[in-house]
C-alpha positions, 0 to 999 in steps of 0.5 A: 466500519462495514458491517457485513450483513449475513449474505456476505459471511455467507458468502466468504464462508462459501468461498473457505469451503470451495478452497477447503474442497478445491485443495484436498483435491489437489493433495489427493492428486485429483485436482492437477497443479495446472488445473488448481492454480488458477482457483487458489489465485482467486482467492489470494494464493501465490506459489513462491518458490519454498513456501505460498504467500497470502495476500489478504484484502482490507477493502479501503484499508479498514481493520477492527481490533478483533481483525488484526488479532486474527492477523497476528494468530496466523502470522504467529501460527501459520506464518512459521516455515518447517525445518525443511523448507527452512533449510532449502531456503536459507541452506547455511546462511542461518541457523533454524530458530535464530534466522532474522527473516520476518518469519511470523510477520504480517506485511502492510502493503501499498494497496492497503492488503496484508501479505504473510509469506510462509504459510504451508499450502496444506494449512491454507485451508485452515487459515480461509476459515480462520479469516472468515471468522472476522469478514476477512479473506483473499478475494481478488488480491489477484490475477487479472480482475478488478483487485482490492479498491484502496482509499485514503487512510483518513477516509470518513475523518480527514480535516480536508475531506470533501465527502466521505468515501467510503460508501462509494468504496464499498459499493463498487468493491460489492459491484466489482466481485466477482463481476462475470464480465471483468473476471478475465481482463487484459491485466490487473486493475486497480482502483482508488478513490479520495474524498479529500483535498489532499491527494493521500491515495495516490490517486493519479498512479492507478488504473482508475483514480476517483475524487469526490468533488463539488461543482459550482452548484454544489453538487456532489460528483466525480472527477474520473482519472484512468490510465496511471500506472509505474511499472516499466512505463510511468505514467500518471491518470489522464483525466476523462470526466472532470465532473459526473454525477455520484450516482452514475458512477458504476455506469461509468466505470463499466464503460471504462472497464468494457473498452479496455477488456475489448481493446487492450492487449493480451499478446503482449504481458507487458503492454496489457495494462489500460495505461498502454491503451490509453497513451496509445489512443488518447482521445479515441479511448475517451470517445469510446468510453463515453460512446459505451456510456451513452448506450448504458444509460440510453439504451441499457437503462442505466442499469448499475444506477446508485439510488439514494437508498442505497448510499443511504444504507451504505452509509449507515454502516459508515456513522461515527463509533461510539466513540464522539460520545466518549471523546467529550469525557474527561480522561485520566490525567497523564503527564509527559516528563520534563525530560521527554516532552521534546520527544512528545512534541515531535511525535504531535507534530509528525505523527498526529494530524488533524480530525474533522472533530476537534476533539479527536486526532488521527494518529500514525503508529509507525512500524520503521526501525531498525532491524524490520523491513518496512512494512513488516509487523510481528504477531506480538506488534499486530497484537499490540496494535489491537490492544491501541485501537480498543484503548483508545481509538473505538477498536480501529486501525486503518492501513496506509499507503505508506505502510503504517497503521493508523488510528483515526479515533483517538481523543486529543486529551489521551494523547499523552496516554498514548503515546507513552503506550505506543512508545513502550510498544516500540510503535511512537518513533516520530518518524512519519513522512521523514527519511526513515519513514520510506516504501520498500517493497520485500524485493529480491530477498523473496520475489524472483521477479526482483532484480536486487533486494530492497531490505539491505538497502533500506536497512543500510539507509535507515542504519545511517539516519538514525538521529532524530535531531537530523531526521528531523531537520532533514524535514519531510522526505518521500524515499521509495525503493523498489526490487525491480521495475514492476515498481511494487515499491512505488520508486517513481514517486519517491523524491528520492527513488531507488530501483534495483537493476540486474548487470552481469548478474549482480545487483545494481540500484538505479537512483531518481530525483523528483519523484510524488505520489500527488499530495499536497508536499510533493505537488503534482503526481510526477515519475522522478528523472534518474540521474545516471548510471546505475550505483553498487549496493555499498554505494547507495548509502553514499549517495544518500548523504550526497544528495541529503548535503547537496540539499542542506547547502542549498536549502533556503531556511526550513525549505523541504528537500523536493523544494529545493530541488526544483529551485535548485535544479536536477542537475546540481543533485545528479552531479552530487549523486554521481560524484559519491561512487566510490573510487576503490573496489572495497566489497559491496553488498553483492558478496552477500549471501541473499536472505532468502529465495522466496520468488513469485511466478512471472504470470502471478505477479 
């Protein structure tokens, strides 16, 4: 991992205190709400409708033991609402201390932050210090800036990786912070970069998406993706550079960056992104670009240049841990029971993938269940997740896209000690890249910006899906679901994607077909196609079935769903899909009472 160096903590510690000053102004009535909000946004403070909600930055998506255990004492201290805000919140739909809201949860986003929901704007204060304690913080989780550079959860340790790259994440997060030009831009601006073969990071959705690759000469360099993004117009990456020098990188991005923050548009929040300019221009976007880059280098000096030194010294920070030494060690003998070794090997086959070093395995800890909203982890699971990476995976986790945690040191030979450690946490279930294993974002049950909630839904579905025999047989299934079409919860790359729709102010969910987010199962980066009109929420789960039918009656041996989708076509499950609607008016989920009226203002979303 990183090692920060004192200017950094410096730094965070700085930007604590500046917090601690700007809101005891503003408690004291000296510092305006108007005047306030756009200091507390920079330092990942939204204002929802009851209580704030913290996003915290995990650059590339790297966490230590010690980190996630300061996670999990403010989601257990600070994450708790009062009894009044409680109360307005939830009115009569709960009883206070007996609610099933993720109150004292962290949230594992797909940018690779985490996200707490209920923390009083009076203690945020306390909480910038207390992540400042272990390099944390909120920086640039917000507003209309460069946000958190996210990466491939296998980073530094993939068996496919062609480069690591992390030390490119880390430069250009130091490069992009607080970057005086791009402070105010057009809109938000993702990044993410991957040094593999698969495509684990979503590359092709991102504003900017990054691959290290090598040329015939066996040069290490860039292919430079710009433009992709979900939203209200899906688009995926439009590559600009199919090979530049790793060096030449920052160069490069400033000239991507600077054409935007000059050209895209500001008179219209919905066209602001730089996907809108580069469908709008095309070509002369390109040639803009390499123009700005032209006079950076030639003419400016090639000023933001990555000298050999520095990579070198980046990357120090990035050596393998201690634990390459320790893997050669012979562990204590752990023996599976006869009667559980099916569950074992199906959680080798799902959960664990291969590492660069053959004696080690990166392993998946899944959060899906029953009864938690995916992405969710309580502060005894997040504490749980710190003792895991101490035993047996040299005190790391990585979060991943698909938000779960990751261990990516873990010896071959503890494999078995580990999973019954995980599956006595509740954290084994072999349920990656399966149905259950979906991404959903919090939707309408905390965000004002979402049309519909997502938790029913994916609670509905995955209520449904609970045999593992089926799970498993299904085979790997990508399902997204998103509140509404901001697409926080990605369903345009979801084989089976969900979005909620508003009709006569009740919630509806639009259903998609064909959906990837780039990697290697799901082919090339692709928006999925609706199939039709929009479904009620009771109906959703019936679609589910019907699309899942149509697939098994049309599957070819052990063929994967989005395989047999394209053989097959989008027109045989469109019918499917549209024939489960239900015929009689029973009571759908729209009569329900809504969890929660947690909502994000339109201009901080």
């Amino acid at each position: 991992m990183y090692q920060y160096t004192d200017f950094d903590r410096q730094f965070i510690r700085s930007r604590a205190e500046q917090h601690r000053d700007q809101l005891t102004r503003n408690l004291a009535g000296t510092l305006t709400d108007e005047d306030f909000r756009p200091l507390r946004l920079q330092n990942g403070w939204y204002i929802q409708r009851y209580a704030p909600m913290l996003r915290v930055a995990v650059p590339y998506g790297e966490l230590s033991a010690k980190q996630l255990r300061v996670l999990a004492r403010i989601a257990r201290e600070f994450d708790q609402p009062s009894k009044e805000v409680f109360d307005k919140a939830i009115g009569t739909q709960a009883t206070w201390g007996t609610t099933h809201l993720p109150i004292g949860y962290g949230h594992f986003t797909t940018r690779q932050n985490v996200q707490f929901n209920w923390i009083p704007l009076e203690k945020s204060a306390d909480v910038m210090d207390l992540l400042a304690t272990v390099d944390m913080h909120g920086i640039q989780t917000s507003g209309n800036c460069i946000r958190n550079i996210t990466s491939d959860e296998q980073a530094g340790v993939a068996s496919d990786e062609i480069a690591d790259p992390r030390p490119f994440a880390e430069i250009l997060r130091q490069w992009s912070t607080l970057h005086p030009e791009f402070a105010f831009l057009p809109r938000k601006f993702k990044i993410a970069i991957t040094g593999a073969t698969a495509d684990r990071a979503a590359t092709y959705w991102h504003d900017v998406g990054l691959h290290l690759i090598k040329n015939s000469s066996g040069e290490l360099g860039f292919r430079v993706l710009v433009g992709g993004g979900m939203g209200r117009t899906p688009i995926t990456g439009t590559v600009v550079r199919e090979f530049l020098p790793w060096n030449q990188i920052m160069n490069f991005l400033e000239a991507v960056v600077r054409v935007y923050n000059r050209w895209g548009r500001r008179d219209n929040l919905y066209k602001a992104r730089i996907k809108i300019l580069v469908k709008a221009e095309g070509q002369r976007y390109i040639d803009e670009v390499e123009a700005e880059y032209r006079q950076i280098i030639e003419q400016d000096g090639a000023p933001h240049t990555i000298t050999q030194a520095e990579l070198d010294r980046v990357s120090a920070c990035f050596v393998p841990p201690a634990l390459m030494a320790y893997a050669q060690a012979a562990p204590d003998s752990v023996a599976i029971p006869e009667a559980r070794q099916k569950d074992f090997d199906r959680w080798l086959q799902q959960n664990v993938a291969a590492h660069k070093d053959p004696a080690l395995r990166c392993v998946t800890l899944s959060y899906k269940r029953l009864g938690q909203a995916p992405g969710d982890a309580s502060a005894d699971q997040l504490d749980t997740a710190a003792d895991l990476a101490e035993k047996f995976s040299a005190g790391e986790v990585r979060v991943t896209h698909d938000q779960n945690l990751l261990l990516p040191w873990v010896r071959e030979t503890d494999l078995p000690a580990l999973w019954l450690a995980a599956t006595h946490a509740g954290l084994a279930r072999s349920n990656v890249r399966l149905l259950t294993d979906m991404i959903a974002c919090p939707g309408g049950d905390f965000c004002a910006l979402a049309n519909a909630r997502s938790i029913p839904i994916a609670a509905a579905i995955t209520e449904r899906y609970q045999d593992m025999d089926e799970l498993h047989d299904l085979g790997e299934i990508d399902l997204h679901i998103s509140g509404c079409i901001n697409s926080c919860g990605h369903h345009h790359s979801g084989h089976i994607g969900i979005l909620g729709v508003d009709k006569d102010g009740k919630e509806w969910y639009q259903v998609s077909l064909g959906g990837s987010d780039g990697s290697t199962l799901s082919g090339a980066a692709a928006a999925g196609k609706v199939v039709g009109p929009s479904f009620g929420a009771a109906e959703v789960p019936g679609v589910i079935e019907a699309l899942l039918d149509t697939f098994r009656l049309n599957r070819d041996g052990r063929e994967t769903f989005i395989d047999t989708l394209k053989r097959v076509g989008f027109d045989t499950f469109k019918a499917a899909a549209n024939s489960a609607r239900l015929a009689d008016k029973r009571e759908d989920l729209h009569t329900l009472p809504k969890v929660s009226g947690f909502a994000l203002d339109v201009q901080e979303g």
